[in-house]
Biopython code that builds the backbone (N, CA, C, O; Angstrom):
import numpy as np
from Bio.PDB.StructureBuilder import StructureBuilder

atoms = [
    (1, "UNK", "N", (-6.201, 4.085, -14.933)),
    (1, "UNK", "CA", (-4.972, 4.188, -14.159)),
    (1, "UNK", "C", (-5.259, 4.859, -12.814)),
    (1, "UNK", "O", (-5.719, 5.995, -12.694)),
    (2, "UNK", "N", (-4.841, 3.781, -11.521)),
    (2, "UNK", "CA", (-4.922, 5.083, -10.532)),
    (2, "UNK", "C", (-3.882, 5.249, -9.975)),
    (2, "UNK", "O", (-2.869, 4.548, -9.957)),
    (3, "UNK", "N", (-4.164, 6.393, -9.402)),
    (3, "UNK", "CA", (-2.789, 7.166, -8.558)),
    (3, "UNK", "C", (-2.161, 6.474, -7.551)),
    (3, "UNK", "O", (-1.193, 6.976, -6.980)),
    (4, "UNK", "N", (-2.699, 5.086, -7.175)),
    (4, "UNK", "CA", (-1.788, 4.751, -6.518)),
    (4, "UNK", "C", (-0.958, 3.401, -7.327)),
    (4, "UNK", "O", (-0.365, 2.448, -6.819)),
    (5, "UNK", "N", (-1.132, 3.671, -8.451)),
    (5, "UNK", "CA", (-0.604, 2.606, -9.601)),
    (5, "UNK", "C", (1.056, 1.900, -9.119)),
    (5, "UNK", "O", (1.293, 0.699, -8.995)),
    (6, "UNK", "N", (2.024, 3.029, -8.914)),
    (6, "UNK", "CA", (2.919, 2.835, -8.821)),
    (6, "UNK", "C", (3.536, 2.232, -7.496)),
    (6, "UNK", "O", (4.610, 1.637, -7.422)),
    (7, "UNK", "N", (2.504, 2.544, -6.285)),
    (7, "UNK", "CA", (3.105, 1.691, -5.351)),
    (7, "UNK", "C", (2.300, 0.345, -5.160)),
    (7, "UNK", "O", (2.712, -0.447, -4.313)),
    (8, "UNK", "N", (0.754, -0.069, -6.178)),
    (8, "UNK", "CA", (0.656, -1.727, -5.842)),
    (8, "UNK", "C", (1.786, -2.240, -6.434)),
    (8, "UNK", "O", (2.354, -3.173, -5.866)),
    (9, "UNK", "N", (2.424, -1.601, -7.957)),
    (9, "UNK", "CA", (3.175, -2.200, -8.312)),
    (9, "UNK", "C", (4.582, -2.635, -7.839)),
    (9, "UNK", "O", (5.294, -3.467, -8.401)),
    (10, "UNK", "N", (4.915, -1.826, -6.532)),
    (10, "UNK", "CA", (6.231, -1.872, -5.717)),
    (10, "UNK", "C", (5.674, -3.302, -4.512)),
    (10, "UNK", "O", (6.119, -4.427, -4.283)),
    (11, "UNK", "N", (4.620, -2.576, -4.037)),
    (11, "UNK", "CA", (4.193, -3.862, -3.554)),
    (11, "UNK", "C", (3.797, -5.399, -3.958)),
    (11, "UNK", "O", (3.665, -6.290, -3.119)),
    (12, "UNK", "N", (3.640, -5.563, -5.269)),
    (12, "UNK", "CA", (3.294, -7.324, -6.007)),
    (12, "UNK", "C", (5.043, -7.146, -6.176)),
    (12, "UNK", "O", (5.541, -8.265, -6.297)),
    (13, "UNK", "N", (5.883, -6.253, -6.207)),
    (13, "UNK", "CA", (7.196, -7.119, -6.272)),
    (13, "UNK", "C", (7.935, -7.490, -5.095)),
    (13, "UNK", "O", (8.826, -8.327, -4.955)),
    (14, "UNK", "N", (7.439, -6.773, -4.348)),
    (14, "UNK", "CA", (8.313, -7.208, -2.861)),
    (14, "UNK", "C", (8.138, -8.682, -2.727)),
    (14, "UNK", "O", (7.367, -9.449, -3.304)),
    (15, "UNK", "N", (9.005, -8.875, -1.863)),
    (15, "UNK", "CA", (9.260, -11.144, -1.567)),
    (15, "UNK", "C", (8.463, -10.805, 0.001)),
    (15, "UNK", "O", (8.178, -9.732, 0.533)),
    (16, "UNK", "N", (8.306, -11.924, 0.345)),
    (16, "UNK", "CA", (8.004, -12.563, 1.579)),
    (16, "UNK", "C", (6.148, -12.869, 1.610)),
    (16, "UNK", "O", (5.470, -13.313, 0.684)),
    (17, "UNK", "N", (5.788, -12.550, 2.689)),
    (17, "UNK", "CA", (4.255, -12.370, 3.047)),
    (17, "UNK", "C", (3.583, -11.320, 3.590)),
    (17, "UNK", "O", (2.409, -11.119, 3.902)),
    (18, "UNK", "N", (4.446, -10.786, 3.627)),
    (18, "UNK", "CA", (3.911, -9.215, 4.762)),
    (18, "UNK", "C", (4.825, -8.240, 4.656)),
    (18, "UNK", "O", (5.781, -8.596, 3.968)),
    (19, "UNK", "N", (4.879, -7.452, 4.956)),
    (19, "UNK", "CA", (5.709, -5.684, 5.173)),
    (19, "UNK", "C", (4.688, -4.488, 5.763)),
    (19, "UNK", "O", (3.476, -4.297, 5.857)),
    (20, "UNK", "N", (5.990, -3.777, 6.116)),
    (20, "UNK", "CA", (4.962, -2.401, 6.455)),
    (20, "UNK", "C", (6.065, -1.109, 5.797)),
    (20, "UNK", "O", (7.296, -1.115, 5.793)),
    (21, "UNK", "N", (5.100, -0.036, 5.262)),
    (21, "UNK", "CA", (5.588, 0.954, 5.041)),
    (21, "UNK", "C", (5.214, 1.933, 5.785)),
    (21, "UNK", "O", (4.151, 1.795, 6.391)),
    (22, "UNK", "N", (5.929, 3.098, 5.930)),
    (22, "UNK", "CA", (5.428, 4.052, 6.615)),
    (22, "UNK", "C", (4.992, 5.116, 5.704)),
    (22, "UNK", "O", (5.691, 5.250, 4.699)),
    (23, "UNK", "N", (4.012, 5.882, 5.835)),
    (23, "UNK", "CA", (3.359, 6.986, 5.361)),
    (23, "UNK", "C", (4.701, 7.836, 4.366)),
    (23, "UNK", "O", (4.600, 8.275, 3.220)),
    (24, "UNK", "N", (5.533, 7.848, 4.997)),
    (24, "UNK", "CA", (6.714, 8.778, 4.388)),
    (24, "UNK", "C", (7.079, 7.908, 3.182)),
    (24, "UNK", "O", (6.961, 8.596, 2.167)),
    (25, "UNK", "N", (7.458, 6.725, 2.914)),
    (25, "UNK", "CA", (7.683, 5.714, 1.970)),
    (25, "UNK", "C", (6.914, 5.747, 0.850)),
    (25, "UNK", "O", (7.071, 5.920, -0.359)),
    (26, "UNK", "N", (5.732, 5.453, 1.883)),
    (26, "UNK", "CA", (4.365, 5.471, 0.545)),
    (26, "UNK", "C", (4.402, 6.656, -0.408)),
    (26, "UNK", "O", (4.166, 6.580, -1.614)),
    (27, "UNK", "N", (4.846, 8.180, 0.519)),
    (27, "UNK", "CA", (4.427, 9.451, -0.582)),
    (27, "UNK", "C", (6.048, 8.906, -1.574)),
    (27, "UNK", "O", (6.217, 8.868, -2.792)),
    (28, "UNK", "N", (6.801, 8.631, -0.686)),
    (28, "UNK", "CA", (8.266, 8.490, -1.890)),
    (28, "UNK", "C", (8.520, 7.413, -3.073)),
    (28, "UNK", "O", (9.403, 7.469, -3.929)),
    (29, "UNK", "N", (7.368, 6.262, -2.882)),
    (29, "UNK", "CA", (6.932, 5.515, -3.999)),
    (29, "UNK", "C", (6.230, 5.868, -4.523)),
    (29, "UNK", "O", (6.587, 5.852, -5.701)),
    (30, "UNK", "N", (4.762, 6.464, -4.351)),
    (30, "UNK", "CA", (3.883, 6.674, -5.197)),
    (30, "UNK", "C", (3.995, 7.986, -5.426)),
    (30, "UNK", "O", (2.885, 8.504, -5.541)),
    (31, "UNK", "N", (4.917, 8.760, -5.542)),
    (31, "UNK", "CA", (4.880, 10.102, -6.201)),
    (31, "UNK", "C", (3.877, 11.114, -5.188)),
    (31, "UNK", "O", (4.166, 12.302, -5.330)),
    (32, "UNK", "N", (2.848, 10.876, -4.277)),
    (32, "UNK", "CA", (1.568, 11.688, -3.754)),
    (32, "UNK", "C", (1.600, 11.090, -2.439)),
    (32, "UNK", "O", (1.809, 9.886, -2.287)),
    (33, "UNK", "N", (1.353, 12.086, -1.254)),
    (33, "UNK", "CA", (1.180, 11.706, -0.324)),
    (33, "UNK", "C", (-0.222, 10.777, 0.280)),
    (33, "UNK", "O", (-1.391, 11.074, 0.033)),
    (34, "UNK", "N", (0.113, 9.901, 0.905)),
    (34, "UNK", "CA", (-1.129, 9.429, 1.343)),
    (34, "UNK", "C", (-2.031, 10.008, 1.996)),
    (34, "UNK", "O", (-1.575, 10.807, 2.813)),
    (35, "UNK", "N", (-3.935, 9.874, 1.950)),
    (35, "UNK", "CA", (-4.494, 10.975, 1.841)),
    (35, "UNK", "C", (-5.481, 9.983, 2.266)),
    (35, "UNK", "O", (-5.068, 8.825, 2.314)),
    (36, "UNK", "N", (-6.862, 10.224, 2.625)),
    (36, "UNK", "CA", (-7.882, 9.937, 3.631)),
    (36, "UNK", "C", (-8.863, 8.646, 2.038)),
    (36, "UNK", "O", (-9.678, 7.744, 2.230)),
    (37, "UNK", "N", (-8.271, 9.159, 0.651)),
    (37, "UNK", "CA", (-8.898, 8.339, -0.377)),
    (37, "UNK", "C", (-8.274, 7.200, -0.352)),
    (37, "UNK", "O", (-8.968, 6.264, -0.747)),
    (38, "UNK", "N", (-6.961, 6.874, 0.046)),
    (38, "UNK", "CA", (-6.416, 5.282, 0.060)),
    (38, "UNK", "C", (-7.013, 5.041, 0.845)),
    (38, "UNK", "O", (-6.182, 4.615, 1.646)),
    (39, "UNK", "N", (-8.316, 4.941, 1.497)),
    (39, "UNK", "CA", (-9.152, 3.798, 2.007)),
    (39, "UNK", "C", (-10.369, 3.427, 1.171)),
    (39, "UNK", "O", (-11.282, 2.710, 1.580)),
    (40, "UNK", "N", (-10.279, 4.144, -0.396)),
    (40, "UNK", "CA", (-11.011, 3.834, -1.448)),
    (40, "UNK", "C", (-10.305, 2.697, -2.676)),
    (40, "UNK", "O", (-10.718, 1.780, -3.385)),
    (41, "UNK", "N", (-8.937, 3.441, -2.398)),
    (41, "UNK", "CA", (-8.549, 2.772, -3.532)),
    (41, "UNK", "C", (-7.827, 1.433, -2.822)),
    (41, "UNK", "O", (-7.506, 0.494, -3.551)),
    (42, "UNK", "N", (-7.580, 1.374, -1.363)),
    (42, "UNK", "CA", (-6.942, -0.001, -1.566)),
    (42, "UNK", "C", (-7.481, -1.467, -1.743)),
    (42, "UNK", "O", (-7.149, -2.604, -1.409)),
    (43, "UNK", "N", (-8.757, -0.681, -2.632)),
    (43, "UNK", "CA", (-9.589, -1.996, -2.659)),
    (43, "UNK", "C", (-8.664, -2.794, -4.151)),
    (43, "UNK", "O", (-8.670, -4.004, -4.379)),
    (44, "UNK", "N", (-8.081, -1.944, -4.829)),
    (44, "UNK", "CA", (-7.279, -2.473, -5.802)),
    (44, "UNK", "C", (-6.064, -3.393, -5.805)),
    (44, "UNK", "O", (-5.820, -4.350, -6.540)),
    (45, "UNK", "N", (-5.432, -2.919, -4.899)),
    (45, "UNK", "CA", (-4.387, -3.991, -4.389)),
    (45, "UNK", "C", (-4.307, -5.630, -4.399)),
    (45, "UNK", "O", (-3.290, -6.318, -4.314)),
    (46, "UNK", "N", (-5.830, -6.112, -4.540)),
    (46, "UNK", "CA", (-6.090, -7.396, -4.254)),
    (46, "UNK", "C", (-6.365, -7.451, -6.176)),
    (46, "UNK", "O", (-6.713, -8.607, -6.411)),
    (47, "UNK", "N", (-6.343, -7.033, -6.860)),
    (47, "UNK", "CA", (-6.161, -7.286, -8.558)),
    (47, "UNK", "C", (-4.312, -7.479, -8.630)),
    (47, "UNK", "O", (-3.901, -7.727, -9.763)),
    (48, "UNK", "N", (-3.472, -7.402, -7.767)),
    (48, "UNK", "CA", (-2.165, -7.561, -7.547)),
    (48, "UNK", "C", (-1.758, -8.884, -6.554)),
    (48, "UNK", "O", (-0.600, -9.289, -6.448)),
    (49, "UNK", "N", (-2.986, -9.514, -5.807)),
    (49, "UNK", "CA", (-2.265, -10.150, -5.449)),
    (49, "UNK", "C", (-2.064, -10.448, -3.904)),
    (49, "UNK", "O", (-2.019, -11.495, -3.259)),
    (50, "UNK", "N", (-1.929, -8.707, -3.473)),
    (50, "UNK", "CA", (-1.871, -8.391, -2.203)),
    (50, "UNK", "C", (-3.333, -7.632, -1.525)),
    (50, "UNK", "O", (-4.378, -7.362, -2.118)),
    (51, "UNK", "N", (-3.025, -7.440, -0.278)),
    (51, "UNK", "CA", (-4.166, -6.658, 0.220)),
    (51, "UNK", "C", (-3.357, -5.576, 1.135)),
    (51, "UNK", "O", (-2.153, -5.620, 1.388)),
    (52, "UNK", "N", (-4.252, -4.638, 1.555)),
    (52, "UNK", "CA", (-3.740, -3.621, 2.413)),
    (52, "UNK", "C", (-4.454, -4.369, 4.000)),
    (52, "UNK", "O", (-5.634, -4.698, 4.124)),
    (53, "UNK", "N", (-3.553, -4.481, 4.899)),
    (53, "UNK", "CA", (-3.551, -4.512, 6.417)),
    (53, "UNK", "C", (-4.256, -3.712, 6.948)),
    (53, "UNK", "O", (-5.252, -3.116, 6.539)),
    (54, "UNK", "N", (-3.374, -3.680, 8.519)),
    (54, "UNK", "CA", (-3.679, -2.545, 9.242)),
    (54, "UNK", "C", (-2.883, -1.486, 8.558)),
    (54, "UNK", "O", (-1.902, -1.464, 7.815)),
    (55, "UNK", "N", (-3.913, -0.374, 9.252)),
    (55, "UNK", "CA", (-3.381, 1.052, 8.735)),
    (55, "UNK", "C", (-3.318, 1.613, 10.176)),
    (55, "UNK", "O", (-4.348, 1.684, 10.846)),
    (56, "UNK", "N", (-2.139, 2.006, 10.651)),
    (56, "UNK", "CA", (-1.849, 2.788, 12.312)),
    (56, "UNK", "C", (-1.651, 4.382, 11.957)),
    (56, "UNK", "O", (-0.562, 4.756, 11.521)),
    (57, "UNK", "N", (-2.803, 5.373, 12.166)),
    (57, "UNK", "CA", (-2.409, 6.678, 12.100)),
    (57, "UNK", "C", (-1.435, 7.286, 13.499)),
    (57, "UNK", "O", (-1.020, 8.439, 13.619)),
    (58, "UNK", "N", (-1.234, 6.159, 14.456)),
    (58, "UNK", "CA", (-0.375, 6.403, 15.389)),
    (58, "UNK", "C", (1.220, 6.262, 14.857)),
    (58, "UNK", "O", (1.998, 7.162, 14.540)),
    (59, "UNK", "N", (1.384, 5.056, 14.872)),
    (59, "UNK", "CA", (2.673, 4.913, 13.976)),
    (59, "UNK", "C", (3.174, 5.211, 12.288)),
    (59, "UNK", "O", (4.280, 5.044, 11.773)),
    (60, "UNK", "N", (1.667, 5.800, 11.588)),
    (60, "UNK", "CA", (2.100, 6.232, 10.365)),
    (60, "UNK", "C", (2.529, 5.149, 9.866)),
    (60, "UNK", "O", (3.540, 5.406, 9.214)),
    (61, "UNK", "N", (2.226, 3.832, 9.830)),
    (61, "UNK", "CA", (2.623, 2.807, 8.508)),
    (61, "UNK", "C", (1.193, 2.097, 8.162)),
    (61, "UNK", "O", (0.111, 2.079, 8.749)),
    (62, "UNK", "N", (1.617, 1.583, 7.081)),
    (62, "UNK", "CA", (0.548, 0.479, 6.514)),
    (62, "UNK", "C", (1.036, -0.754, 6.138)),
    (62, "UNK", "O", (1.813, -0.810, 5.185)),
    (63, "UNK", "N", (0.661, -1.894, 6.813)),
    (63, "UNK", "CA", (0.887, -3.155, 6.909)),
    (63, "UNK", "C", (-0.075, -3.995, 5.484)),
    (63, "UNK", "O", (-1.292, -4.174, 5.430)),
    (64, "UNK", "N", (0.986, -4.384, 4.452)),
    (64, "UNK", "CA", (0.719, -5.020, 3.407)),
    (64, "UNK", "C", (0.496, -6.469, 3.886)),
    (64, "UNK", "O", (0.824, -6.722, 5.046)),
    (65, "UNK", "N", (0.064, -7.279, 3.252)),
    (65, "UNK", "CA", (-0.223, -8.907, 3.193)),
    (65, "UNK", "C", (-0.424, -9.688, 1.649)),
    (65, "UNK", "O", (-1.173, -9.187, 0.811)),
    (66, "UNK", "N", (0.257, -10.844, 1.408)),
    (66, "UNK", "CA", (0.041, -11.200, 0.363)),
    (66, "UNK", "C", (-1.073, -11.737, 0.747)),
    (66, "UNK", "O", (-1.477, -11.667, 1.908)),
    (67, "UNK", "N", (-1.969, -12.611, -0.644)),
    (67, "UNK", "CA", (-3.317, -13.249, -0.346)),
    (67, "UNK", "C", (-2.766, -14.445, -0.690)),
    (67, "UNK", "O", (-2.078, -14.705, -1.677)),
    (68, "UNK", "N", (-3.158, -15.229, 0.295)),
    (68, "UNK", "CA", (-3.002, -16.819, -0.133)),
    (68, "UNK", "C", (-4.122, -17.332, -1.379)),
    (68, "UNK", "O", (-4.105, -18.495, -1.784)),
]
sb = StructureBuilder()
sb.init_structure("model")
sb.init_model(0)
sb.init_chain("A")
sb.init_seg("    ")
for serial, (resi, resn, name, xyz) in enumerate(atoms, 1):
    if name == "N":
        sb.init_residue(resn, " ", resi, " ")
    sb.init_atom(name, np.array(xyz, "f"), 0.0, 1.0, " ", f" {name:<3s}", serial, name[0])
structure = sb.get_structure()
């Protein structure tokens, strides 16, 4: 199980092809703030389906993508 369990799973339910969350979202879905290791774990995201985007430490979001 990893800690960011609970938000791939928010993310394989969202509709469309794309979204962005912002840093503040992410800690309020996944229970834990986002932290310098989600560039380890978002290698998991793609066992869901999706992948992780860009990541803007300027604007504080992260841009999801489904995988064709």
């Amino acid at each position: 199980m990893s800690k960011y369990d609970k938000l791939w799973e928010y993310v394989q339910k969202s509709a469309g092809q794309s979204f962005k969350l912002t840093f503040e979202e992410i800690q309020s879905i996944a229970g834990i703030p986002i932290d310098h290791s989600f560039l380890k774990y978002k290698k998991e995201l793609t066992e869901y389906g999706w992948q992780v985007g860009k990541i803007s430490m300027k604007e504080q979001t992260v841009l999801f993508g489904k995988i064709d």
